[in-house]
PyMOL Python script that loads the backbone (N, CA, C, O; Angstrom):
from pymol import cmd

cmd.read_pdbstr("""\
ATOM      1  N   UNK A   1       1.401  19.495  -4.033  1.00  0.00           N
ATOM      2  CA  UNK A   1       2.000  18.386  -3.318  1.00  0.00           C
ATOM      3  C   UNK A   1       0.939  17.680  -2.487  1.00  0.00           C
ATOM      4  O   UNK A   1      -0.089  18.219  -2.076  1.00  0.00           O
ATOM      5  N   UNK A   2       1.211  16.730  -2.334  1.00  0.00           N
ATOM      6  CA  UNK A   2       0.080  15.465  -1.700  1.00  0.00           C
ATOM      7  C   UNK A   2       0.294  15.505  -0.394  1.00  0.00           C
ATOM      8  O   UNK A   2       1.496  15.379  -0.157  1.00  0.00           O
ATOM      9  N   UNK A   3      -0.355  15.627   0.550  1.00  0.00           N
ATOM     10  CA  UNK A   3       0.002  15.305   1.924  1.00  0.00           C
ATOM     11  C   UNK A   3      -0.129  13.990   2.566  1.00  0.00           C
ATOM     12  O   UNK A   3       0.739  13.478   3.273  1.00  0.00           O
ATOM     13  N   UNK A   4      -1.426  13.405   2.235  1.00  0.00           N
ATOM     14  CA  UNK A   4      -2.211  11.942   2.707  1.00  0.00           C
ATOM     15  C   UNK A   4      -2.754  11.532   1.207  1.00  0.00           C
ATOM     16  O   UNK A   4      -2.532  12.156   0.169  1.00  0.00           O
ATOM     17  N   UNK A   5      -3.614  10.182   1.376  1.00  0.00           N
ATOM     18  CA  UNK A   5      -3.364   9.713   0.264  1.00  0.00           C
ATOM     19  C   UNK A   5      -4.598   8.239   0.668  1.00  0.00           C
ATOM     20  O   UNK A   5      -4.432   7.420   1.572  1.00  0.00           O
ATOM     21  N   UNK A   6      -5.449   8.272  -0.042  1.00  0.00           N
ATOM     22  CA  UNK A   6      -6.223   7.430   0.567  1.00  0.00           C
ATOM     23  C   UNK A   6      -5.420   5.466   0.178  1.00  0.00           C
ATOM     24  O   UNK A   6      -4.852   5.018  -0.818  1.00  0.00           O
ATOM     25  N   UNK A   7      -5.772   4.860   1.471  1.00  0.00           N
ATOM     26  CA  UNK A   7      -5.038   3.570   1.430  1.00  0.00           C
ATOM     27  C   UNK A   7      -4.920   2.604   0.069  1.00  0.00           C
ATOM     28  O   UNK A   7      -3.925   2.054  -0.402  1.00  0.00           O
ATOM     29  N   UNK A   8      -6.476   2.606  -0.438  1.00  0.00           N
ATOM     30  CA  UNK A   8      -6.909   1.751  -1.505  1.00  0.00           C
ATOM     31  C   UNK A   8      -6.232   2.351  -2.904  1.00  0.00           C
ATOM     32  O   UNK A   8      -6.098   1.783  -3.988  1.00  0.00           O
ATOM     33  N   UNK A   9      -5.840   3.735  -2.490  1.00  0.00           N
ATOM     34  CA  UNK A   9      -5.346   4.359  -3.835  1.00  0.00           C
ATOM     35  C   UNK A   9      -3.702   3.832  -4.323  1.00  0.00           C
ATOM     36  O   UNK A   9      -3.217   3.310  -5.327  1.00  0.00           O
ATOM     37  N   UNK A  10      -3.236   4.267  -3.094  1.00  0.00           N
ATOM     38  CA  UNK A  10      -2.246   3.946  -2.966  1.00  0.00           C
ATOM     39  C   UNK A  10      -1.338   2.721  -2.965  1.00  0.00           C
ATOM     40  O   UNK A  10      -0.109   2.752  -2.904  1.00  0.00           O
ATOM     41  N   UNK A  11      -2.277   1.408  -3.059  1.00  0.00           N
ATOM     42  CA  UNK A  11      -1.939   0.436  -3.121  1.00  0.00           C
ATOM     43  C   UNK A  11      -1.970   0.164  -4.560  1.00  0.00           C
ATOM     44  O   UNK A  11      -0.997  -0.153  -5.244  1.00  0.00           O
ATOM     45  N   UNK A  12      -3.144   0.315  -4.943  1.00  0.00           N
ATOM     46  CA  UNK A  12      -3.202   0.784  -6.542  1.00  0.00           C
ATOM     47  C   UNK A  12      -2.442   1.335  -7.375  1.00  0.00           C
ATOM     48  O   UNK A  12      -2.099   0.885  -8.468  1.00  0.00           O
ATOM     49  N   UNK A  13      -2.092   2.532  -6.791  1.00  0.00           N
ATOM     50  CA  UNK A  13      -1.184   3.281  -7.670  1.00  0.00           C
ATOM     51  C   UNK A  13       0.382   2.630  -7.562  1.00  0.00           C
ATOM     52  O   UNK A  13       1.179   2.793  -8.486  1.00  0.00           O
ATOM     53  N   UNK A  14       0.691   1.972  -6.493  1.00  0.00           N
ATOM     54  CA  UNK A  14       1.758   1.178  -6.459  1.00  0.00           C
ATOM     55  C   UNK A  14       2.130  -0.512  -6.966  1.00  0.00           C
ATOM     56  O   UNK A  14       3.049  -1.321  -6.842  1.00  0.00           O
ATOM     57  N   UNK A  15       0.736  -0.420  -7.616  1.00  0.00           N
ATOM     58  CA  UNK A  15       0.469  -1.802  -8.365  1.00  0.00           C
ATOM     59  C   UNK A  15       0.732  -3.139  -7.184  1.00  0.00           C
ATOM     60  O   UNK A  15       1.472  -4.040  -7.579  1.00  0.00           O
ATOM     61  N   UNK A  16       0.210  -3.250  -5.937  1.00  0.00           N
ATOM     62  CA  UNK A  16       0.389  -4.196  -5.298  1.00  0.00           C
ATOM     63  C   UNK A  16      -1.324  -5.346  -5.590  1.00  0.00           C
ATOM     64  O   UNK A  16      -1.755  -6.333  -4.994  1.00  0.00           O
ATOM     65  N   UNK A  17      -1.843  -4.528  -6.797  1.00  0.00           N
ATOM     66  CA  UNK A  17      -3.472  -5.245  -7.084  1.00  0.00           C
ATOM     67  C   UNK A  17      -3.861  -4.626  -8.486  1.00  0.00           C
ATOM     68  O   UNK A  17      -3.783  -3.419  -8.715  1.00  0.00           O
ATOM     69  N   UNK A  18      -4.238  -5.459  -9.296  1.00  0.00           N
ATOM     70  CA  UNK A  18      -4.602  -4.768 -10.868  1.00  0.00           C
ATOM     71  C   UNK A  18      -5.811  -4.095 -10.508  1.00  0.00           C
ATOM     72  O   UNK A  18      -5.939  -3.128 -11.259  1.00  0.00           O
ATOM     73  N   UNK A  19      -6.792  -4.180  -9.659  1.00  0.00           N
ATOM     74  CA  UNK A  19      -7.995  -3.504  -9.806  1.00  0.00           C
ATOM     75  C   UNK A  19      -7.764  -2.615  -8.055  1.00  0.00           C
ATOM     76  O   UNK A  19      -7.299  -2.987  -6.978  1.00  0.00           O
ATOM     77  N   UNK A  20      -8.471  -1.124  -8.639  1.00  0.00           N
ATOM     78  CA  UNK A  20      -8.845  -0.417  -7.479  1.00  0.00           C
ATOM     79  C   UNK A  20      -9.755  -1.103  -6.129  1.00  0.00           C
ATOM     80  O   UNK A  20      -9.423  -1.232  -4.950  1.00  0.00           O
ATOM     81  N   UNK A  21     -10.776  -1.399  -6.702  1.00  0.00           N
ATOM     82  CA  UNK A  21     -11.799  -2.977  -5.834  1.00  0.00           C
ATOM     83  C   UNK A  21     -10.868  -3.568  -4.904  1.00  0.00           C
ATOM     84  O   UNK A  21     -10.941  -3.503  -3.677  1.00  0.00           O
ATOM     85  N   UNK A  22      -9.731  -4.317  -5.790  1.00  0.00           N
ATOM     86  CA  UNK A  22      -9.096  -4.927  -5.460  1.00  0.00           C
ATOM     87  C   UNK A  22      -8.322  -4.914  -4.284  1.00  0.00           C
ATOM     88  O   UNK A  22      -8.255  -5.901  -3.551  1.00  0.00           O
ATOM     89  N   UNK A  23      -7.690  -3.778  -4.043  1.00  0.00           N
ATOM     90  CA  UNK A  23      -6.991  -2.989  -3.230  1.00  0.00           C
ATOM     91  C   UNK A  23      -7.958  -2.708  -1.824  1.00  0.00           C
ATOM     92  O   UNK A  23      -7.837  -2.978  -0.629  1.00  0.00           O
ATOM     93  N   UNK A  24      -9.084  -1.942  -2.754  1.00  0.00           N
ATOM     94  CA  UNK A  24     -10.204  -1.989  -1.428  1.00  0.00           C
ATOM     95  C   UNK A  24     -10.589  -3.204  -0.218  1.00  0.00           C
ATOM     96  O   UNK A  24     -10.843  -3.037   0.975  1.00  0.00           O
ATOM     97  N   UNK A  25     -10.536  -4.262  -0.890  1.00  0.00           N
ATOM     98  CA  UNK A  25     -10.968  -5.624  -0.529  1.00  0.00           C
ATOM     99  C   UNK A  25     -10.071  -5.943   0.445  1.00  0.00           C
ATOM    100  O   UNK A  25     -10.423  -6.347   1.553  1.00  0.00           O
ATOM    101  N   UNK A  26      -8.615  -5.750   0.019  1.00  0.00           N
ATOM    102  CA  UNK A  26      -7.769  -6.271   0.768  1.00  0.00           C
ATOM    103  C   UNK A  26      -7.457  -5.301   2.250  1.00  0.00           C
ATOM    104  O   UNK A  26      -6.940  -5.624   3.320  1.00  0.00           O
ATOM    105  N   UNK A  27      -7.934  -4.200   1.837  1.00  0.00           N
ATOM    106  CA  UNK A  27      -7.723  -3.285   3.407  1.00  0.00           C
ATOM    107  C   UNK A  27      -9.208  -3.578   4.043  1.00  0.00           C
ATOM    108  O   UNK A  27      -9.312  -3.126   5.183  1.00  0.00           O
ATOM    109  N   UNK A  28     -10.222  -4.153   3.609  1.00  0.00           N
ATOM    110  CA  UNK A  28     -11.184  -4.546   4.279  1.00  0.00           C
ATOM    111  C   UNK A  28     -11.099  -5.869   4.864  1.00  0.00           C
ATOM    112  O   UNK A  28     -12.064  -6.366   5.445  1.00  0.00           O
ATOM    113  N   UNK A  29      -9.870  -6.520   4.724  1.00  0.00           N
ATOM    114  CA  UNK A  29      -9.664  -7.879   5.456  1.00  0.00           C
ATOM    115  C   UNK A  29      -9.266  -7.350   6.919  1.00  0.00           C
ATOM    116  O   UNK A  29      -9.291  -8.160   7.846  1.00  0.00           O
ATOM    117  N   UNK A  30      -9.081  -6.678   7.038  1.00  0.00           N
ATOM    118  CA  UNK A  30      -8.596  -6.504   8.486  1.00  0.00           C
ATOM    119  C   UNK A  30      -6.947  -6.980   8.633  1.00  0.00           C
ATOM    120  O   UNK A  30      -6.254  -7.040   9.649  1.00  0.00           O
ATOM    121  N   UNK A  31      -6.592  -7.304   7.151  1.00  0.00           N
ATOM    122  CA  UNK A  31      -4.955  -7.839   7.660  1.00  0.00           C
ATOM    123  C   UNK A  31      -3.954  -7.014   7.219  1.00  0.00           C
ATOM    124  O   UNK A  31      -2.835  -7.495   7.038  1.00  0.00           O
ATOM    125  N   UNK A  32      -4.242  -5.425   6.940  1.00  0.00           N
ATOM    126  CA  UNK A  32      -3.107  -4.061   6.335  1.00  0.00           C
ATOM    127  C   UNK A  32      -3.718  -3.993   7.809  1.00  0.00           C
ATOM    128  O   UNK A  32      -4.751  -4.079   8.472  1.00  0.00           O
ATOM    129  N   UNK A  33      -1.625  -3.664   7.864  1.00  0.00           N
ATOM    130  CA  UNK A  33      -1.300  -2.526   9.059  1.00  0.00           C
ATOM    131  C   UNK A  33      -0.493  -1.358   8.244  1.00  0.00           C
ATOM    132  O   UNK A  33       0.178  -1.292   7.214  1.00  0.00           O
ATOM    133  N   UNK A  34      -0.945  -0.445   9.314  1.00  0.00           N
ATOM    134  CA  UNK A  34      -0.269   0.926   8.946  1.00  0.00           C
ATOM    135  C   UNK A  34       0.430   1.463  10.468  1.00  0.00           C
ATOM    136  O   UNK A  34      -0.039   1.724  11.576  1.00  0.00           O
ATOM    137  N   UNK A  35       2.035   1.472   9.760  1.00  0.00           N
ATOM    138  CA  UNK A  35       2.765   1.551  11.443  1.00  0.00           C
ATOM    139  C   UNK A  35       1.991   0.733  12.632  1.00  0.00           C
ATOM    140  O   UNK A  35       1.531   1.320  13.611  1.00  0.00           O
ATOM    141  N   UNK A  36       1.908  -0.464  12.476  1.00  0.00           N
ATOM    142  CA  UNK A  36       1.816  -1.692  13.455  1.00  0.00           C
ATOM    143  C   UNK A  36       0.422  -1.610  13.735  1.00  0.00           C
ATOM    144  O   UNK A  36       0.001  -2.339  14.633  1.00  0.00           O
ATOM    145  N   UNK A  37      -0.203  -1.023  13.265  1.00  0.00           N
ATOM    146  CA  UNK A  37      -1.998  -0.735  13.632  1.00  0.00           C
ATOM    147  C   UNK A  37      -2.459  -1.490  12.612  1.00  0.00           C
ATOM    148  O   UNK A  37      -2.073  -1.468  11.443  1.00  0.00           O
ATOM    149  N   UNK A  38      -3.337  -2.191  13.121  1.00  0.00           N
ATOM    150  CA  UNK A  38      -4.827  -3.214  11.865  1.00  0.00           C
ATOM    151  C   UNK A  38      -5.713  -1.916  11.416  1.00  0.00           C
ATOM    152  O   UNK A  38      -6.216  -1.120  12.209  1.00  0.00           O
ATOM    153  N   UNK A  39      -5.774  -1.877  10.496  1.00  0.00           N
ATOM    154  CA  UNK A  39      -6.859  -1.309   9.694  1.00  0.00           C
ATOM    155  C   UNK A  39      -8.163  -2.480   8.832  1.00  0.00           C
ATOM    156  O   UNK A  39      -8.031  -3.554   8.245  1.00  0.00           O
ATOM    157  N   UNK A  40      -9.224  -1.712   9.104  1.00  0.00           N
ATOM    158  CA  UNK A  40      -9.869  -1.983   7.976  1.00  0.00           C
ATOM    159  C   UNK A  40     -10.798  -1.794   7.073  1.00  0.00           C
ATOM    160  O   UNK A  40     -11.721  -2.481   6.635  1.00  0.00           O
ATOM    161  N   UNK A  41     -10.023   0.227   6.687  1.00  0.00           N
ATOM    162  CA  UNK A  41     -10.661   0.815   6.115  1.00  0.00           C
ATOM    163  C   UNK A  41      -9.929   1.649   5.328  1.00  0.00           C
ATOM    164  O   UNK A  41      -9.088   2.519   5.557  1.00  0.00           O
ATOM    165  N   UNK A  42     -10.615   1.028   3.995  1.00  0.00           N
ATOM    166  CA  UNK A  42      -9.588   1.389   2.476  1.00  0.00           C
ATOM    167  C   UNK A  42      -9.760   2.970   2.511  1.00  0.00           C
ATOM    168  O   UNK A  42      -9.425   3.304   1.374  1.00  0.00           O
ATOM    169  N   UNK A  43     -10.036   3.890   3.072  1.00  0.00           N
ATOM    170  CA  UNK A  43     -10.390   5.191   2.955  1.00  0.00           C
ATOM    171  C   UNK A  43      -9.353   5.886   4.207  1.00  0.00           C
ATOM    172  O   UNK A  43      -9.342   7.095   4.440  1.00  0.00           O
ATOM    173  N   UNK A  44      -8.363   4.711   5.066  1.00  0.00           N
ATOM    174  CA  UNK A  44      -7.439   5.162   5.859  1.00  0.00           C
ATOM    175  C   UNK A  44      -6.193   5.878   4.866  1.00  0.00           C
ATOM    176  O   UNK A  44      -5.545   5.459   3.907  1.00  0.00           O
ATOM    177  N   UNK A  45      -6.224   7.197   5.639  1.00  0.00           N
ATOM    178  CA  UNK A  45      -4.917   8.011   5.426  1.00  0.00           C
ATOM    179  C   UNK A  45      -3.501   7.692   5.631  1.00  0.00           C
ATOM    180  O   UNK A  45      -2.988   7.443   6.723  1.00  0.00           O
ATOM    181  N   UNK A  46      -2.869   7.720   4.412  1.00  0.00           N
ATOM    182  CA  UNK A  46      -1.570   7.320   4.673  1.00  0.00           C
ATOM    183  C   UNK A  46      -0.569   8.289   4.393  1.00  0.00           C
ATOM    184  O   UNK A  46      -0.929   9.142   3.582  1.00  0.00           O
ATOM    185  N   UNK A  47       0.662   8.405   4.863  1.00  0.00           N
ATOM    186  CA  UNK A  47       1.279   9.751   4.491  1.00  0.00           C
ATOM    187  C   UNK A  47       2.779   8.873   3.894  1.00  0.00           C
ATOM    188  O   UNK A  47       2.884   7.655   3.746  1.00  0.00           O
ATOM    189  N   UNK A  48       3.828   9.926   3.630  1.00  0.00           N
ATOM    190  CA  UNK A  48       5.128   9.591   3.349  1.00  0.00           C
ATOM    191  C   UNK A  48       5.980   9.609   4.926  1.00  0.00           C
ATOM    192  O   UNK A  48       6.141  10.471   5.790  1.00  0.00           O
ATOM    193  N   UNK A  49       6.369   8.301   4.779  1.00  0.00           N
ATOM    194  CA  UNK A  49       7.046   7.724   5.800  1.00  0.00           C
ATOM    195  C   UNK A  49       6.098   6.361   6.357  1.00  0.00           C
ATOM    196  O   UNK A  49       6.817   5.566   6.962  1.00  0.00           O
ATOM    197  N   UNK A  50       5.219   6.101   6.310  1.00  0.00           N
ATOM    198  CA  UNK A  50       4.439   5.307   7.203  1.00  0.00           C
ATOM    199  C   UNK A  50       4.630   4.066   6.543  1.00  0.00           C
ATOM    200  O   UNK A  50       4.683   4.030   5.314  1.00  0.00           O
ATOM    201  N   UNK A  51       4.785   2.590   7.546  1.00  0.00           N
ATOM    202  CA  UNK A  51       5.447   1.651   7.098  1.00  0.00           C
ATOM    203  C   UNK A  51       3.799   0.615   6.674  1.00  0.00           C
ATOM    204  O   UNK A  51       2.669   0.651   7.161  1.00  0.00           O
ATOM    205  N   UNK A  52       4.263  -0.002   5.846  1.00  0.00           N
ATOM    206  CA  UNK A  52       2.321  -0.853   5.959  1.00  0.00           C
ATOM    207  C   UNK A  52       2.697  -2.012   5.391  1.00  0.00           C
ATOM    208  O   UNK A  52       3.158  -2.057   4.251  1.00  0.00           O
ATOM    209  N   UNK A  53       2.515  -3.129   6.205  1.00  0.00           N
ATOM    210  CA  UNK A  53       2.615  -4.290   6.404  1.00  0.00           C
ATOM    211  C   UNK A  53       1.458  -5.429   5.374  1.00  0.00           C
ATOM    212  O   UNK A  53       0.339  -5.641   5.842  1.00  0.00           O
ATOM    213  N   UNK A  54       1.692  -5.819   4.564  1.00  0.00           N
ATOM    214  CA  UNK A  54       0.915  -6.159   3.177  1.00  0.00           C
ATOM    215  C   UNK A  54       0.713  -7.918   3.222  1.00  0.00           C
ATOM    216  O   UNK A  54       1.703  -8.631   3.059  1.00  0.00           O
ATOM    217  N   UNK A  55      -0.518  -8.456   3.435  1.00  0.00           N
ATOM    218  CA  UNK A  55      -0.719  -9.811   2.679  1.00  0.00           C
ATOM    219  C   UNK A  55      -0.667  -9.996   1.482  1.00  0.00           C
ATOM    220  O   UNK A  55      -1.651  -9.648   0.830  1.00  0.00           O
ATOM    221  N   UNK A  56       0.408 -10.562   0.827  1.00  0.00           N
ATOM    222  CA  UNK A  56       0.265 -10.862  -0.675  1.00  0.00           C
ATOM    223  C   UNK A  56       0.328 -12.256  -0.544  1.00  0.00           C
ATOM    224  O   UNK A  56       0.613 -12.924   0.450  1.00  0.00           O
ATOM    225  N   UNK A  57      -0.045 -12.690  -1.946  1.00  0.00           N
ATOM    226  CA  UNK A  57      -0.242 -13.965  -2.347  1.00  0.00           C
ATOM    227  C   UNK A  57       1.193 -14.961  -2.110  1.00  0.00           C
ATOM    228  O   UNK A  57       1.295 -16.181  -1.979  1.00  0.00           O
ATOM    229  N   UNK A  58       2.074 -14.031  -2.119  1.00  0.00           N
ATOM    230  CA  UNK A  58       3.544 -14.582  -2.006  1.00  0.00           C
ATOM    231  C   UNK A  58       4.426 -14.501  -0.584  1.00  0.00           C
ATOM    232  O   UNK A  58       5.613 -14.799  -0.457  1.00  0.00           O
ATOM    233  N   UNK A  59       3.568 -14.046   0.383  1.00  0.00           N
ATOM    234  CA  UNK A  59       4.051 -13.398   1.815  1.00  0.00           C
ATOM    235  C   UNK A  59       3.759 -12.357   2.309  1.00  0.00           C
ATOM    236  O   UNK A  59       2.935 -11.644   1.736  1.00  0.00           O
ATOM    237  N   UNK A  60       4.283 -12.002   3.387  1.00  0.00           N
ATOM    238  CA  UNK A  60       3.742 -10.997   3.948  1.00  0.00           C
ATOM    239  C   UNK A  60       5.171  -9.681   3.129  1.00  0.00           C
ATOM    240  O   UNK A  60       6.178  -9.939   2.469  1.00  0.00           O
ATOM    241  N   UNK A  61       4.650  -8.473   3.547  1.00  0.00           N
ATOM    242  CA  UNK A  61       5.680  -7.694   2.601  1.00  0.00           C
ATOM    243  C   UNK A  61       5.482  -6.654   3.233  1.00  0.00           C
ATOM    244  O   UNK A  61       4.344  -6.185   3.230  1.00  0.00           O
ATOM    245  N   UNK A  62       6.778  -5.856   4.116  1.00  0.00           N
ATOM    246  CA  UNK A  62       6.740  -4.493   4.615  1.00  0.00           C
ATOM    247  C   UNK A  62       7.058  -3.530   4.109  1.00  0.00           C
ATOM    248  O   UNK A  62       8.271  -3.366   3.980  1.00  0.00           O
ATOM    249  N   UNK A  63       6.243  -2.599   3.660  1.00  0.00           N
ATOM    250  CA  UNK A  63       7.122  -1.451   3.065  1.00  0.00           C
ATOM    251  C   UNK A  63       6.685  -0.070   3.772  1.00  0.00           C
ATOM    252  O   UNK A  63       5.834   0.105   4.644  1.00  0.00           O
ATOM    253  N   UNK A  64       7.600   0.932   3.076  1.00  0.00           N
ATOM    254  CA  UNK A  64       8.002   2.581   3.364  1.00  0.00           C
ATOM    255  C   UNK A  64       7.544   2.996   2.818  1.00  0.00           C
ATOM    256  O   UNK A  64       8.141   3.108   1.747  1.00  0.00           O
ATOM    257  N   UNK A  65       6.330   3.561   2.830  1.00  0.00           N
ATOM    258  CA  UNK A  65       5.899   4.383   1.794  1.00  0.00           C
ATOM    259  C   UNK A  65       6.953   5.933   1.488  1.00  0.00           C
ATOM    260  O   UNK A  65       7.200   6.715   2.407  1.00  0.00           O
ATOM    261  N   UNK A  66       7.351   6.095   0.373  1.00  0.00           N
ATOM    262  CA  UNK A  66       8.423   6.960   0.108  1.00  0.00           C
ATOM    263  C   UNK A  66       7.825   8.310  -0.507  1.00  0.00           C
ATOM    264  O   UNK A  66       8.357   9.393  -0.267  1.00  0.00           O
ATOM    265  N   UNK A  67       6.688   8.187  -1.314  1.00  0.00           N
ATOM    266  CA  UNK A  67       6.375   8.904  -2.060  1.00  0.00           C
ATOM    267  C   UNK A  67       4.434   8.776  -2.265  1.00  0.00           C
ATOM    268  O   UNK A  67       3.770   7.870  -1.762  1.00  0.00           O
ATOM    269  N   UNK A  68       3.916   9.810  -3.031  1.00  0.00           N
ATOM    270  CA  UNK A  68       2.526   9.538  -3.069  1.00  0.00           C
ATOM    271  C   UNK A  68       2.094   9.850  -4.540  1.00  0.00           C
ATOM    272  O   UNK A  68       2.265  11.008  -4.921  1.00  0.00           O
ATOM    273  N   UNK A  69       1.614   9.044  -5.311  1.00  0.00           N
ATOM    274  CA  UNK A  69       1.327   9.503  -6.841  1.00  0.00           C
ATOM    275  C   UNK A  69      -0.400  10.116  -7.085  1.00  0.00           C
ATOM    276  O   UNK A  69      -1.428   9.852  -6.460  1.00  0.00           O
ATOM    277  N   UNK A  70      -0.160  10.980  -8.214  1.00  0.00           N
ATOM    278  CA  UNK A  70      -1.562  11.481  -8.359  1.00  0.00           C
ATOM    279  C   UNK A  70      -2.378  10.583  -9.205  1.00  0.00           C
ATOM    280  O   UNK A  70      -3.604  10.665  -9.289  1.00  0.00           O
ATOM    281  N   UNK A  71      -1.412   9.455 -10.021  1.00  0.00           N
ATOM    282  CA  UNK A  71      -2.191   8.921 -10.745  1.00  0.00           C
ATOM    283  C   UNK A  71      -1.485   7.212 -10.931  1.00  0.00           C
ATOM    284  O   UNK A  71      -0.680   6.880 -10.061  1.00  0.00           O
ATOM    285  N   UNK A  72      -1.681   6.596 -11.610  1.00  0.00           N
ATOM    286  CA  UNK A  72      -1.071   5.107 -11.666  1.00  0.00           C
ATOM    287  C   UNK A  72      -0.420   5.187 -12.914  1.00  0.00           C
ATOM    288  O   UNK A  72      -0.921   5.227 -14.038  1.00  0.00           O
ATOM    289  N   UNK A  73       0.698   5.205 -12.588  1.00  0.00           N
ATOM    290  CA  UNK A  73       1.454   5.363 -13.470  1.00  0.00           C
ATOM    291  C   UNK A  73       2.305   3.545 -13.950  1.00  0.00           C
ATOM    292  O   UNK A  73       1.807   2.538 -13.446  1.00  0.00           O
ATOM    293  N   UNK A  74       3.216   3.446 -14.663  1.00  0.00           N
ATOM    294  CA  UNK A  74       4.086   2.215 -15.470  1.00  0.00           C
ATOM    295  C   UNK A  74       4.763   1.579 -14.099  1.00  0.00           C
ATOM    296  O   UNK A  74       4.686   2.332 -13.128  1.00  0.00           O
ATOM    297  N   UNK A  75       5.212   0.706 -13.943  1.00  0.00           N
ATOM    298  CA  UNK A  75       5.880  -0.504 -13.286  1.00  0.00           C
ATOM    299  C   UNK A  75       6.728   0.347 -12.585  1.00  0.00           C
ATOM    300  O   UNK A  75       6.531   0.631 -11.403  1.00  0.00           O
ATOM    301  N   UNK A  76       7.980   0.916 -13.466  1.00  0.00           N
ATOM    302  CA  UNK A  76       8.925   1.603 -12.768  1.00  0.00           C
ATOM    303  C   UNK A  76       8.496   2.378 -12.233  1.00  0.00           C
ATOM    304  O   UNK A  76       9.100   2.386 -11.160  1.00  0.00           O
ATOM    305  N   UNK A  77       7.774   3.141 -12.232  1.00  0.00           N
ATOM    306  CA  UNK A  77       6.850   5.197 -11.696  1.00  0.00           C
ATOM    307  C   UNK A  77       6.540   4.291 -10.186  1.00  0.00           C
ATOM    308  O   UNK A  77       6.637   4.801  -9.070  1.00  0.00           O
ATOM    309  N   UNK A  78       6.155   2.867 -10.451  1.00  0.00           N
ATOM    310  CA  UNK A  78       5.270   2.620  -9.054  1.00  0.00           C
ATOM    311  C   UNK A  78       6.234   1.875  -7.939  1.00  0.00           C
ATOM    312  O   UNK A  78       6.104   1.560  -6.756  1.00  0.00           O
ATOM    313  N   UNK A  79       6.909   1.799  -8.588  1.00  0.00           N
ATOM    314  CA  UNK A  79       7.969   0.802  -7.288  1.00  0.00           C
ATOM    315  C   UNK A  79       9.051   1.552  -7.069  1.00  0.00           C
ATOM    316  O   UNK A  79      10.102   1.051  -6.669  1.00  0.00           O
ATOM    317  N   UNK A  80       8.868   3.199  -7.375  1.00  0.00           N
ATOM    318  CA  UNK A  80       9.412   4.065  -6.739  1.00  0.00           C
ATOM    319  C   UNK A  80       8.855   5.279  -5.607  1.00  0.00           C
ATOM    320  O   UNK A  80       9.195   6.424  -5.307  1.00  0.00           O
ATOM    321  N   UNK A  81       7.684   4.194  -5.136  1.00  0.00           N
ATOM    322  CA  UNK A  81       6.154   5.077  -4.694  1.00  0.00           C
ATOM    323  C   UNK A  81       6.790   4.037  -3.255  1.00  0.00           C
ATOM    324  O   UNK A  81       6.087   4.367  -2.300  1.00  0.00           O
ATOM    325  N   UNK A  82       7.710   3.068  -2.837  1.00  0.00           N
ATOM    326  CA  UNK A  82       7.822   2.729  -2.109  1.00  0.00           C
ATOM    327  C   UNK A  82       9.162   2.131  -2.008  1.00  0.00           C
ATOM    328  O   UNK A  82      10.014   2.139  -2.896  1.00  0.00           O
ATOM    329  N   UNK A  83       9.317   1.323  -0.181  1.00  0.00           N
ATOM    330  CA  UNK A  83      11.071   0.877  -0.349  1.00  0.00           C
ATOM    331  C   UNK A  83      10.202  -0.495   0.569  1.00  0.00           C
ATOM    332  O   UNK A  83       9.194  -0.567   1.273  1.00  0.00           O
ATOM    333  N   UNK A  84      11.196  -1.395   0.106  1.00  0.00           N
ATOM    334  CA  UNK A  84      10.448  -2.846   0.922  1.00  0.00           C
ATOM    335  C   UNK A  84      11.372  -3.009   1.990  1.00  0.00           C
ATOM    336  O   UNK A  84      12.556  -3.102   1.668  1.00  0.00           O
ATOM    337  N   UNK A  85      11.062  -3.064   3.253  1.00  0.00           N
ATOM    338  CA  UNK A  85      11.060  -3.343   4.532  1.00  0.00           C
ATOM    339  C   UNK A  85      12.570  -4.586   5.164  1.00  0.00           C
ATOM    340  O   UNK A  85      13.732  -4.673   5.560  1.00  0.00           O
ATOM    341  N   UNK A  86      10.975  -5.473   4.726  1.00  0.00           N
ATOM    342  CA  UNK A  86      11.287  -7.094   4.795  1.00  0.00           C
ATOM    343  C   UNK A  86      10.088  -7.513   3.766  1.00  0.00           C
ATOM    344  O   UNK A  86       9.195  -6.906   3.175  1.00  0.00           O
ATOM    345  N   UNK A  87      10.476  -8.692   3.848  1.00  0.00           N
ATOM    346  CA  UNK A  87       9.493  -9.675   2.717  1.00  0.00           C
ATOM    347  C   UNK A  87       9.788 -11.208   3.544  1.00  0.00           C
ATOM    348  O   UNK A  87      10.869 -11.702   3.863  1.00  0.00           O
ATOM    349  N   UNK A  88       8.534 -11.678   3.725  1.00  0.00           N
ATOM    350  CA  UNK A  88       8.698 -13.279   4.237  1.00  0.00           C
ATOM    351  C   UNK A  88       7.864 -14.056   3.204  1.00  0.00           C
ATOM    352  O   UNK A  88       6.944 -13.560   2.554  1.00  0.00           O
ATOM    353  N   UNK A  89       8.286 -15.326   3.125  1.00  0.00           N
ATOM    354  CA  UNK A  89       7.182 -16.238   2.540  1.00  0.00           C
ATOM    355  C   UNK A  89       6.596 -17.108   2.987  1.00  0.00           C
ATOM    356  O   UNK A  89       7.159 -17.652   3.937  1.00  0.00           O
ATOM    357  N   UNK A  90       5.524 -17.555   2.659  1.00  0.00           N
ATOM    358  CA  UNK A  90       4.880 -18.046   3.114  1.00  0.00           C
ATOM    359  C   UNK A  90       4.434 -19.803   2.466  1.00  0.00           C
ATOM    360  O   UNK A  90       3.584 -20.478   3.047  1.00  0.00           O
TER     361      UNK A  90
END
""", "prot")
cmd.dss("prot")
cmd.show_as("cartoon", "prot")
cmd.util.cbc("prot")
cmd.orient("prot")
């Protein structure tokens, strides 16, 4: 069982970015929070329960992290790796 879960992975494995990089990049903006805290370091620990507040291209997007995967799994496997919050647009 997984306890923590590195940030960049996890965004990944939840398909919120096609590339791992990708994921990295975006927790190096300084604009992922984790439970109301700025991060900006893709190597921050995240556990089950912790809420993380997401810039996407389409709005901002809060979610629950529910679960932690070992690997990146299909569409459905990954949008059960989380529960959405709120969602605003932008």
């Amino acid at each position: 069982m997984i306890l923590f879960q590195r940030l960049d992975k996890f965004l990944w494995c939840a398909r919120f970015a096609s590339t791992r990089s990708s994921c990295a990049e975006m927790a190096q903006s300084g604009l992922v929070r984790i439970n109301r805290q700025p991060t900006d370091k893709p190597h921050a620990r995240i556990r089950i329960g912790d809420v993380l507040t997401l810039p996407l291209y389409s709005g901002v997007r809060v979610i629950e992290v529910l679960a932690l995967a070992e690997r990146r799994g299909s569409a459905p496997e990954a949008q059960m790796l989380y529960r959405t919050v709120s969602e605003t647009a932008s």
